[in-house]
Legacy VTK file of the C-alpha trace (Angstrom):
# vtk DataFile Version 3.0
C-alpha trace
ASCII
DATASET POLYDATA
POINTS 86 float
180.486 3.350 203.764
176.802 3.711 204.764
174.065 1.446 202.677
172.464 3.331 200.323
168.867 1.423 199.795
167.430 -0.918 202.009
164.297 -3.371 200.713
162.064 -3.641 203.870
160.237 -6.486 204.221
156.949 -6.330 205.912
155.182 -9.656 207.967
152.737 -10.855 209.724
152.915 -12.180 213.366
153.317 -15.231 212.406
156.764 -14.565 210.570
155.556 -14.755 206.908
156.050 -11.996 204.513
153.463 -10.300 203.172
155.171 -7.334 201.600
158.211 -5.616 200.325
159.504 -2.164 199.612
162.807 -0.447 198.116
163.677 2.725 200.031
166.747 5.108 199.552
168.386 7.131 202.299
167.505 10.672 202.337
169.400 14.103 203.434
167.395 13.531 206.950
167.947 11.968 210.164
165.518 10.010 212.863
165.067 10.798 216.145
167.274 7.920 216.999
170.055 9.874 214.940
170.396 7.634 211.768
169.634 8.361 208.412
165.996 7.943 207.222
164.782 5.960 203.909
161.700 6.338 201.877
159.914 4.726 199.050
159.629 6.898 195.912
156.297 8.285 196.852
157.367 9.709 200.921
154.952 6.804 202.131
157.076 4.808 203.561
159.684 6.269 206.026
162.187 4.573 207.955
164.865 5.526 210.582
167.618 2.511 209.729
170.475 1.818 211.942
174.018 0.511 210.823
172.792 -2.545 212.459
169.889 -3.290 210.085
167.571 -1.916 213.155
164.204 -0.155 211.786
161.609 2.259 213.319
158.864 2.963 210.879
158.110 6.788 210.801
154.447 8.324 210.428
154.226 9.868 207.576
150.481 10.956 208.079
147.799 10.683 210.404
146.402 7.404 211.741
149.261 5.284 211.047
149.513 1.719 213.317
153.018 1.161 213.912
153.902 -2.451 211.795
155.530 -5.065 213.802
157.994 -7.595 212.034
159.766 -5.547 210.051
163.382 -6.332 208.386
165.733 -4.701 206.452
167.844 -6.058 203.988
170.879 -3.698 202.200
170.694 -3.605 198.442
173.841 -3.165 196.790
174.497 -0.081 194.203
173.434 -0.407 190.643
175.649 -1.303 188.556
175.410 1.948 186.620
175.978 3.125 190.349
172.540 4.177 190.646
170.660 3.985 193.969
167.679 5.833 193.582
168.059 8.311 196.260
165.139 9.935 197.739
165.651 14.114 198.503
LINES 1 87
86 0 1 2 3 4 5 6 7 8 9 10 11 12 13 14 15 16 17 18 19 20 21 22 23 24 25 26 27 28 29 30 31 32 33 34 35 36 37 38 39 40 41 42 43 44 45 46 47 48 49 50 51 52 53 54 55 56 57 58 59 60 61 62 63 64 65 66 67 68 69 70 71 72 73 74 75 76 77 78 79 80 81 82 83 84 85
């Protein structure tokens, strides 16, 4: 069973978080040929592997790549909810 959300988690060099974000897996696929999450608003795109390994995704023009970034699997609402992304 593949994870359905993933909160990223977003640091600084120095290994302290700054930020966090939900995204749900979406019909598409990264180049690296896993599944690709998003935040609600398409900002935030991530290729995830089944290994918890991310590659952020541009989602527009003059993007810097973010370094230090983690994934952590959420588990299923318990209405069974996940707040998929199309």
């Amino acid at each position: 069973m593949s994870v359905r959300r993933y909160e990223l988690v977003f640091s600084d060099g120095a290994g302290a978080a700054r930020d966090a974000v939900v995204v749900a897996r979406t019909p598409a696929t990264g180049p690296g040929g896993h599944p690709v999450y998003a935040d609600p608003t398409g900002i935030i795109r991530a290729e995830i592997s089944d290994r918890a390994e991310v590659r952020i995704l541009a989602s527009g023009g003059h993007q810097e790549r973010p370094q230090g970034v983690v994934a952590r699997a959420l588990p299923e609402g318990l209405d069974g909810s996940v707040g998929e992304v199309p």
